[in-house]
C-alpha positions as CSV (number, residue, x, y, z in Angstrom):
1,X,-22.0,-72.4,8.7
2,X,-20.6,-72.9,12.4
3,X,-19.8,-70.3,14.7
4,X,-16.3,-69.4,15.0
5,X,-15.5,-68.3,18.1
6,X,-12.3,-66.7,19.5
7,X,-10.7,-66.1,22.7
8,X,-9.3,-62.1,23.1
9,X,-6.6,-63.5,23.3
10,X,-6.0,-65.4,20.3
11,X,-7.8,-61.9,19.0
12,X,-4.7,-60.1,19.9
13,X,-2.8,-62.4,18.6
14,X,-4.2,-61.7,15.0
15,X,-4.3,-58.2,15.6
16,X,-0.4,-58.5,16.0
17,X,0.2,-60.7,13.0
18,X,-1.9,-58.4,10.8
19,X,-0.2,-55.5,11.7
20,X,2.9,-56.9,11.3
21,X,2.3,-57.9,7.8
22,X,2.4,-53.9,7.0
23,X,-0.6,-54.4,4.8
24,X,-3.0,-52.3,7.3
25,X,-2.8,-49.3,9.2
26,X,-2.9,-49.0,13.0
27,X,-6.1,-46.7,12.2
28,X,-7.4,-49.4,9.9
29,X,-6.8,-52.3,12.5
30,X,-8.5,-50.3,15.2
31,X,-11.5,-49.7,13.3
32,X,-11.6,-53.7,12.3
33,X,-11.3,-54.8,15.2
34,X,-13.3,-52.8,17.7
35,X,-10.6,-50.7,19.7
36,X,-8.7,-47.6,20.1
37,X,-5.5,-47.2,17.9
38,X,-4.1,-46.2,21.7
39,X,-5.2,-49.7,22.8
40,X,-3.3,-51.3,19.6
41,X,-0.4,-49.4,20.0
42,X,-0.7,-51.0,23.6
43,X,-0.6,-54.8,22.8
44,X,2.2,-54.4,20.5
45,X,4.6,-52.9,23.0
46,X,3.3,-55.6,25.3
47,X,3.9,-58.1,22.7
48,X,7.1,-57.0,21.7
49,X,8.2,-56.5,25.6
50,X,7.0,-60.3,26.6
51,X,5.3,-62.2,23.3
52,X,2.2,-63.9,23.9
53,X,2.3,-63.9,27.1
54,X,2.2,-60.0,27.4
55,X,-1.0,-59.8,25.5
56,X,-3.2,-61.3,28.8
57,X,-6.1,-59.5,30.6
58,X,-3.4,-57.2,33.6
59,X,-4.9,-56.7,36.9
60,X,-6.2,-53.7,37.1
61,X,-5.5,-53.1,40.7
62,X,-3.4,-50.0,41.5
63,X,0.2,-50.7,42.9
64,X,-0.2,-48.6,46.1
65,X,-2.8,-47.1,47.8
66,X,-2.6,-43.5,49.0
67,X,-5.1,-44.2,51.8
68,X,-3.4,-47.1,53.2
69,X,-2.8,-47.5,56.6
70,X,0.8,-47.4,57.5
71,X,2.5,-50.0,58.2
72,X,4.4,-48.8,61.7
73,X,0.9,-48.1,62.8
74,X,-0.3,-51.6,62.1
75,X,2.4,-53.4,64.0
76,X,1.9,-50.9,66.9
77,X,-2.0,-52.5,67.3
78,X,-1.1,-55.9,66.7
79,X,1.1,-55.7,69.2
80,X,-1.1,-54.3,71.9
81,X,-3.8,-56.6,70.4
82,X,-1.2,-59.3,71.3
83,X,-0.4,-57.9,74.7
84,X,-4.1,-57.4,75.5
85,X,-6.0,-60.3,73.6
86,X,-9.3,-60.4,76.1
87,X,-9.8,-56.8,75.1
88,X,-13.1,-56.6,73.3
89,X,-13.0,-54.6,69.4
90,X,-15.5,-52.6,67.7
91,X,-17.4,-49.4,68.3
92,X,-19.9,-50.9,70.3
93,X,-17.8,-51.6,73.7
């Protein structure tokens, strides 16, 4: 007997046709499958939101960053980096 390999994706994508057949659970899916009835419940909105295409890998990258440095502040030294270019950088001056 081969090996039958799957992508996650195309995983998802049977996840989402089973449950839509109503013959299963969301509990019973989960446990089938290997996940959290919260991550179920999480492809279908995303499948129902954009299809296939919604049940990709997301980045998980946060939008913003609290500790970021503002962005006035960074045009202020890039300027006087550009008005002062032979000035050396680092701590060790």
């Amino acid at each position: 007997m081969p090996w039958c390999e799957t992508s996650p994706m195309e995983q998802r994508l049977e996840f989402v046709r089973e449950f839509a057949t109503g013959l299963f659970t969301m509990t019973e899916l989960a446990v089938q499958y290997g996940i959290s009835r919260k991550t179920g419940y999480k492809w279908l909105e995303r499948y129902e939101a954009d299809g296939a295409r919604g049940l990709h890998d997301h980045s998980r990258r946060p939008h913003q960053s609290p500790h970021a440095t503002d962005l006035e502040l960074i045009e202020a030294l890039l300027a006087v980096r550009r008005r002062h270019p032979r000035w050396k950088t680092g701590a060790a001056l």
